[in-house]
Backbone as a chain_set.jsonl record, in Angstrom:
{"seq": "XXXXXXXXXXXXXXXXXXXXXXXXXXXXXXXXXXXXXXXXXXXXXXXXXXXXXXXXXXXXXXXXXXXXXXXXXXXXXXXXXXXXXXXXXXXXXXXXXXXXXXXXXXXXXXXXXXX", "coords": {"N": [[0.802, -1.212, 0.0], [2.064, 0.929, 0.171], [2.973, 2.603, -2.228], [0.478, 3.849, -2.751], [-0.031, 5.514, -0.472], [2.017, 7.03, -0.763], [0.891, 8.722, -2.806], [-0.643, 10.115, -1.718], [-2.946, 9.008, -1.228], [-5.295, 8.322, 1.603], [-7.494, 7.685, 2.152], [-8.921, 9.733, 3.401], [-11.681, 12.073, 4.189], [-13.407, 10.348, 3.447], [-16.166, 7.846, 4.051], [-16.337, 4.897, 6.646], [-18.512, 2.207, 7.272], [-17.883, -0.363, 9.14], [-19.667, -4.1, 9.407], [-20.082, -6.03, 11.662], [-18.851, -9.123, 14.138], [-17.816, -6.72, 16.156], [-15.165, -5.223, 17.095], [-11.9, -4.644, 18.928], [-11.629, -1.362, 19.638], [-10.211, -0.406, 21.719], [-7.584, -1.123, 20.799], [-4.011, 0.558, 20.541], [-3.4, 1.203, 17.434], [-5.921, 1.357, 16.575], [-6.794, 3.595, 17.827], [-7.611, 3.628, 20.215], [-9.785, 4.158, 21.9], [-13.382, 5.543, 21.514], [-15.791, 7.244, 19.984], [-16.359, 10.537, 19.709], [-13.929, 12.21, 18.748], [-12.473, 10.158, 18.668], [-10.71, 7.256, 16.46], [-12.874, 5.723, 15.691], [-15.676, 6.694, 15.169], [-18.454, 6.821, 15.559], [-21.253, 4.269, 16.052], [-22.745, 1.017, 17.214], [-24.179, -1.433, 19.169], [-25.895, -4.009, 18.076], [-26.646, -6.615, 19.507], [-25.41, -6.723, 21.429], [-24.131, -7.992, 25.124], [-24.951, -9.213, 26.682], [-27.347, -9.752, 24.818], [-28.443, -7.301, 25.282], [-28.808, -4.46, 23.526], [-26.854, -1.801, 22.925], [-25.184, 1.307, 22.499], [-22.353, 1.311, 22.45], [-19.996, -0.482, 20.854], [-17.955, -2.275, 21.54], [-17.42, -5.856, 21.964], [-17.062, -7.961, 25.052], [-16.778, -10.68, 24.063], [-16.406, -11.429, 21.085], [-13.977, -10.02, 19.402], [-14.243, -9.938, 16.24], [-14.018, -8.368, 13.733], [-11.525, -7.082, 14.333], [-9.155, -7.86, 12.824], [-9.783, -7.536, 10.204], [-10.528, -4.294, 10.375], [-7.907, -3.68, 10.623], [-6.286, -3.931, 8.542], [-7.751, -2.407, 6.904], [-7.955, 0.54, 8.309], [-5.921, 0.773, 10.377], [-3.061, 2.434, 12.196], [0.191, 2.818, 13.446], [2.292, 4.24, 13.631], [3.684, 5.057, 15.358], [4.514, 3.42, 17.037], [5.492, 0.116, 18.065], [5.213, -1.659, 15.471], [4.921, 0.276, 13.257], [3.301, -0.598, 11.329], [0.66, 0.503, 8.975], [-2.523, 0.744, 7.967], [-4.448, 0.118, 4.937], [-6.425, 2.849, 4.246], [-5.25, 4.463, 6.359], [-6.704, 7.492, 7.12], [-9.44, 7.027, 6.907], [-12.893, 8.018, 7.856], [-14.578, 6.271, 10.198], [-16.99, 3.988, 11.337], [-18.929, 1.211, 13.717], [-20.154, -1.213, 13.435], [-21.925, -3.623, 15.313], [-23.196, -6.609, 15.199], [-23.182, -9.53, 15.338], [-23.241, -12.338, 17.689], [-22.127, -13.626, 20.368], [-21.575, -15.83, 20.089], [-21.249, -15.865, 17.499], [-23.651, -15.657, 15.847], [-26.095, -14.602, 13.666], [-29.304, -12.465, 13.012], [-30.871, -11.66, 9.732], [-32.321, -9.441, 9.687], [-31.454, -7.692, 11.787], [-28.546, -7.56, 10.644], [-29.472, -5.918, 8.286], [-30.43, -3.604, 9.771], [-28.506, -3.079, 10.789], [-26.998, -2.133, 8.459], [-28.512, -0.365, 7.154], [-28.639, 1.598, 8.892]], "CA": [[0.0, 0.0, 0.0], [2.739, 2.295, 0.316], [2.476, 3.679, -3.646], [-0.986, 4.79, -2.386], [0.089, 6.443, 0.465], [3.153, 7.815, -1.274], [0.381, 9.611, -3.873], [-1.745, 10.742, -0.678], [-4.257, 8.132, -0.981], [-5.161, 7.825, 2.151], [-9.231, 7.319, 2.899], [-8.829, 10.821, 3.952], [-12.96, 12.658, 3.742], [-14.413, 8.669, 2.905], [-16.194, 7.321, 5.99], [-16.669, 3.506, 6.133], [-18.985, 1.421, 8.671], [-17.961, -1.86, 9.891], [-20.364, -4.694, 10.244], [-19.243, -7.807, 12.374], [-19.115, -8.764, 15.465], [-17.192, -5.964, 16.987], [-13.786, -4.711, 17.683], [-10.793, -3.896, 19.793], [-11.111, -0.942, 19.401], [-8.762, 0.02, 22.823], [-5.842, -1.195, 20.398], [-3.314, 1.758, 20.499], [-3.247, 1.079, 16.258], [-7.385, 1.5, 15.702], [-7.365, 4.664, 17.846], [-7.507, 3.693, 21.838], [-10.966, 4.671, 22.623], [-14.354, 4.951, 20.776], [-16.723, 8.082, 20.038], [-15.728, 11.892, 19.04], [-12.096, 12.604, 18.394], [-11.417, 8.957, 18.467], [-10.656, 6.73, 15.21], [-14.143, 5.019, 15.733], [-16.918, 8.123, 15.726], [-19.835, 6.104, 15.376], [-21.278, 2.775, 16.144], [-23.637, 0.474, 17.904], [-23.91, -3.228, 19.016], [-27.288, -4.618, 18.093], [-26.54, -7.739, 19.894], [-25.184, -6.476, 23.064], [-23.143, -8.644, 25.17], [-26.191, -10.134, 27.103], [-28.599, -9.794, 24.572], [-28.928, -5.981, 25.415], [-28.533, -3.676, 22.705], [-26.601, -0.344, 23.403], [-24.809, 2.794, 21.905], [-20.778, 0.934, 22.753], [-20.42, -1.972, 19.839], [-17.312, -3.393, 22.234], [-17.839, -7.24, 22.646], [-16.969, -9.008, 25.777], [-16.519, -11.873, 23.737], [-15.809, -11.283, 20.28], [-14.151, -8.962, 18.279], [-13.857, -10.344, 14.998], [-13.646, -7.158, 12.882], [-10.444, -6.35, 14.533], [-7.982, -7.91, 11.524], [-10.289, -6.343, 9.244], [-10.03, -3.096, 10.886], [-6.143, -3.033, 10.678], [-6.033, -4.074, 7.362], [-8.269, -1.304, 6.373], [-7.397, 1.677, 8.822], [-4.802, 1.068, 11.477], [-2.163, 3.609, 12.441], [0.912, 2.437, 14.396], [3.43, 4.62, 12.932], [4.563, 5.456, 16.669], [4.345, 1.945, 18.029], [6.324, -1.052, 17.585], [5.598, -2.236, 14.468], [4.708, 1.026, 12.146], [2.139, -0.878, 10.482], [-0.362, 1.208, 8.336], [-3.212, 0.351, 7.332], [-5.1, 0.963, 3.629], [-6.868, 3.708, 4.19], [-5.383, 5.169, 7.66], [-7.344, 8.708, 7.588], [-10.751, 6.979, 7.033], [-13.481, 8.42, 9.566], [-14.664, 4.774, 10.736], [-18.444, 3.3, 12.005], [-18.236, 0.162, 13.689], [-21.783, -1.974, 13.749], [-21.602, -4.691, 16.064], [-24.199, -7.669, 14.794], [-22.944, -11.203, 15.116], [-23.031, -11.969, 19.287], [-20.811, -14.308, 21.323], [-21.509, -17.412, 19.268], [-20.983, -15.637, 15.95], [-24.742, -15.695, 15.292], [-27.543, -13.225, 13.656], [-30.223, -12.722, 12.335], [-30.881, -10.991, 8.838], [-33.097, -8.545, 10.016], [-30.239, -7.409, 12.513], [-27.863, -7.229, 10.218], [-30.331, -5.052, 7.39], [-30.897, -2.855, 10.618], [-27.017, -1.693, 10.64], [-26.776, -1.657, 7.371], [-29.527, 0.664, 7.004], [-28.365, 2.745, 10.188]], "C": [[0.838, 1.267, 0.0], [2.931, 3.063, -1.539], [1.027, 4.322, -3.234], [-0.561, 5.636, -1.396], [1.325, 7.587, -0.118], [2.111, 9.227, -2.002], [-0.871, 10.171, -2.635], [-2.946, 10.058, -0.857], [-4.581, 7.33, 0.42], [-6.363, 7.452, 3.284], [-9.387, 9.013, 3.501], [-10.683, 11.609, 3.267], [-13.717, 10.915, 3.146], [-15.091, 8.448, 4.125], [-17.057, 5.71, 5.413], [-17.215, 3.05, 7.54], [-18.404, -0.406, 8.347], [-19.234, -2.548, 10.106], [-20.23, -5.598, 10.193], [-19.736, -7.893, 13.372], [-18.475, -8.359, 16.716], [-15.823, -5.877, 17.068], [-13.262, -4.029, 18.227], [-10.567, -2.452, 19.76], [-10.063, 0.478, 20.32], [-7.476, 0.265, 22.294], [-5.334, 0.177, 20.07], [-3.346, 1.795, 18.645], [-4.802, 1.57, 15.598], [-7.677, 2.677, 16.712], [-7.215, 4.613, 19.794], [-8.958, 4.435, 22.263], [-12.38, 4.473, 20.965], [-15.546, 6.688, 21.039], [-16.01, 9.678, 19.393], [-14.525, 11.859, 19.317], [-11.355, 11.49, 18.674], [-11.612, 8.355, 16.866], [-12.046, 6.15, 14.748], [-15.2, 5.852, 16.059], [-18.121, 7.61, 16.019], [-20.333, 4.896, 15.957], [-22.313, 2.245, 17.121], [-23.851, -0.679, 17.93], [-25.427, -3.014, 19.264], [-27.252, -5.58, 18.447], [-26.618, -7.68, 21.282], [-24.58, -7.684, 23.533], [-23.757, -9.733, 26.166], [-27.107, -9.96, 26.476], [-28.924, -8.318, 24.958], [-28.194, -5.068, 25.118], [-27.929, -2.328, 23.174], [-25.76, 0.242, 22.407], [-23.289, 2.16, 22.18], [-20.801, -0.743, 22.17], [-18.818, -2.542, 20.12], [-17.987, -4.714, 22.732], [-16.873, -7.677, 23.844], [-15.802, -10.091, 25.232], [-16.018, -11.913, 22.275], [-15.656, -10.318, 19.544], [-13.355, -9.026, 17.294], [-13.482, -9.383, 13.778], [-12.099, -6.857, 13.105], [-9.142, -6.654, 13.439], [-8.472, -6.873, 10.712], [-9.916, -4.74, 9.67], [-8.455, -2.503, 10.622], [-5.991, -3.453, 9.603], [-6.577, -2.797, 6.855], [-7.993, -0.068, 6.899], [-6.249, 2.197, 9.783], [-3.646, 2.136, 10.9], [-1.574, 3.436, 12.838], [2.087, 2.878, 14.327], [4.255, 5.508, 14.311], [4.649, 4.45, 17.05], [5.471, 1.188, 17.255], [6.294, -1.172, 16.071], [5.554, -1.388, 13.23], [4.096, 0.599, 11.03], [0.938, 0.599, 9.782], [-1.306, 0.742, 7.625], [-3.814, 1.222, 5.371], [-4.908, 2.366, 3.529], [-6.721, 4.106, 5.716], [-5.947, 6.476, 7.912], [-8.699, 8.319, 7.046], [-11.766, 7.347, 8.143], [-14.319, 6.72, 9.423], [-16.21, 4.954, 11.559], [-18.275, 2.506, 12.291], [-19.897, -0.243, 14.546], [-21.518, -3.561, 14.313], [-23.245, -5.864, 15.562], [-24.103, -8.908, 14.679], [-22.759, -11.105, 17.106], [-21.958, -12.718, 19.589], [-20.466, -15.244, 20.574], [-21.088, -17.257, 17.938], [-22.489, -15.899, 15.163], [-25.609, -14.51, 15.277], [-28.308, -13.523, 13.037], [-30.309, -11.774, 10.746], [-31.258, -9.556, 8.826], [-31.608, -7.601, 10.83], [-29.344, -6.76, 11.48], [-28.289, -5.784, 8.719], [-30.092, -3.953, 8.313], [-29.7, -2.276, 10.77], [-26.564, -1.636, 9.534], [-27.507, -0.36, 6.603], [-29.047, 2.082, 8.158], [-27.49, 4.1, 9.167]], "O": [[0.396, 2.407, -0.141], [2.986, 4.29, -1.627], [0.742, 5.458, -3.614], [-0.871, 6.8, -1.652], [1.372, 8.785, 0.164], [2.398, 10.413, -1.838], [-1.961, 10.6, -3.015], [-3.999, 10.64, -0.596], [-4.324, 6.135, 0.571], [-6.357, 7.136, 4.474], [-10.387, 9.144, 4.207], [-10.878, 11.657, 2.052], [-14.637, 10.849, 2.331], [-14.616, 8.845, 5.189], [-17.827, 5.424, 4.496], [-16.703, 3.315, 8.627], [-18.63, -1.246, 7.476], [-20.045, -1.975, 10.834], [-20.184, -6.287, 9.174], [-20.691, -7.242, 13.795], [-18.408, -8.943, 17.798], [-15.358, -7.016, 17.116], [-13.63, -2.86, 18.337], [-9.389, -2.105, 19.84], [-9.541, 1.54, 19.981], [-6.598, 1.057, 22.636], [-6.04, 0.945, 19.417], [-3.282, 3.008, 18.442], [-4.932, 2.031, 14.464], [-8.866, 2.991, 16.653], [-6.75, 5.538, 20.46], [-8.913, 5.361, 23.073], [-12.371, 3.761, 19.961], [-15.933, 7.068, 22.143], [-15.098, 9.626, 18.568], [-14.173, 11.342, 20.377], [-10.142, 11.46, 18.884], [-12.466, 8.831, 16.118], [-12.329, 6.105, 13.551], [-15.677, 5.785, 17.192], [-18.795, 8.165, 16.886], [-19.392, 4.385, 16.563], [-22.777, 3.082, 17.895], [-23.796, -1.276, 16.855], [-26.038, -2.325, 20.082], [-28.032, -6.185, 17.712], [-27.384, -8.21, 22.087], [-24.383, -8.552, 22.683], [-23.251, -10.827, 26.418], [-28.128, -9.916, 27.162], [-30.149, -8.212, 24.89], [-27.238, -4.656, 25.774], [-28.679, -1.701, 23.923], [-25.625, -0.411, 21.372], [-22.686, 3.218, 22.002], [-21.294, -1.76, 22.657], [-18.295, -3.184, 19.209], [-18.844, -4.773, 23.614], [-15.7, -7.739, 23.476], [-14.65, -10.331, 25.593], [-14.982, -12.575, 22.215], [-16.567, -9.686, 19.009], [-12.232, -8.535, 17.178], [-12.655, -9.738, 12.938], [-11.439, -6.422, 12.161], [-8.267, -5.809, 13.248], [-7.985, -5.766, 10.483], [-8.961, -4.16, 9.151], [-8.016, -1.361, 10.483], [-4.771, -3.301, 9.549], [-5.748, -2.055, 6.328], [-7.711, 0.727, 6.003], [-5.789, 3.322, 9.98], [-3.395, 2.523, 9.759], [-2.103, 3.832, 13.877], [3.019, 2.23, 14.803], [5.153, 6.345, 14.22], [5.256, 4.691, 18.094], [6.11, 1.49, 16.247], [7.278, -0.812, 15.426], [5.972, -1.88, 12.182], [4.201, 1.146, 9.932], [0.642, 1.563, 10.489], [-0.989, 0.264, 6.536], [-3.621, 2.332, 4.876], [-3.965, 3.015, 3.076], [-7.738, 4.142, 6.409], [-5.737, 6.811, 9.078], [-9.31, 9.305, 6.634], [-11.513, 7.008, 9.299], [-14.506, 6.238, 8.305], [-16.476, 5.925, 12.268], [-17.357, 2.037, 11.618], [-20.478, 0.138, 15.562], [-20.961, -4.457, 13.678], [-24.352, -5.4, 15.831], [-24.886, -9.506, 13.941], [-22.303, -10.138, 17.716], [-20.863, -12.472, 19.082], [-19.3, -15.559, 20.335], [-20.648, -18.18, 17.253], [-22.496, -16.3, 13.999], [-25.882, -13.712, 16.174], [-28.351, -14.595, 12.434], [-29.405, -10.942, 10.817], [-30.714, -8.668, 8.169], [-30.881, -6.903, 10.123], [-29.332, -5.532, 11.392], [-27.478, -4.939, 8.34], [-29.439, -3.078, 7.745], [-29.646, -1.052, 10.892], [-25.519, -0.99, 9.462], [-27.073, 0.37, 5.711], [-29.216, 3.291, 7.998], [-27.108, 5.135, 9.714]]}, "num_chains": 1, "name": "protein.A"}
């Protein structure tokens, strides 16, 4: 990816939602937090982590998005490994819809796709 980033391609004004079931996104590489002036502005787990839906689409139990995530936006160009993702200045949504087991329903998943 680095010819894209070389030519300033770098998701910069794009904004992309996530929908899985949830990710890390504490890791110092996807931002360290979750809501305004973090990497992750948006988002919502329709699953919840007992079955009760809320406004913070951190799982408990799984958070399968999180490769995806660093393939597509990570940032680590202070950290150990100076990984970069794709598109590191994408603004980021992150729809939580698969639960503990890795199961949903269609409807569910329509419902953050539609969000």
């Amino acid at each position: 990816v680095d010819p894209l980033h070389y030519r300033n391609l770098t998701g910069k004004g794009v904004r992309v939602a996530i929908v899985d079931g949830g990710l890390d996104y504490l890791h110092p590489a996807l931002g360290a937090g979750f809501g305004p002036g973090y990497r992750i502005e948006n988002g919502w787990d329709f699953v919840g982590d007992n079955v009760n839906p809320d406004d913070d689409p951190y799982g408990d139990c799984s958070n399968h998005a999180t490769h995806t995530a660093g393939i597509l936006f990570a940032n680590d160009s202070s950290g150990d490994t100076g990984f970069r993702g794709v598109a590191p200045r994408v603004s980021v949504e992150d729809y939580r819809v698969f639960d503990c087991n890795g199961m949903s329903t269609s409807d569910v998943v329509v419902r953050a796709v539609l969000l």
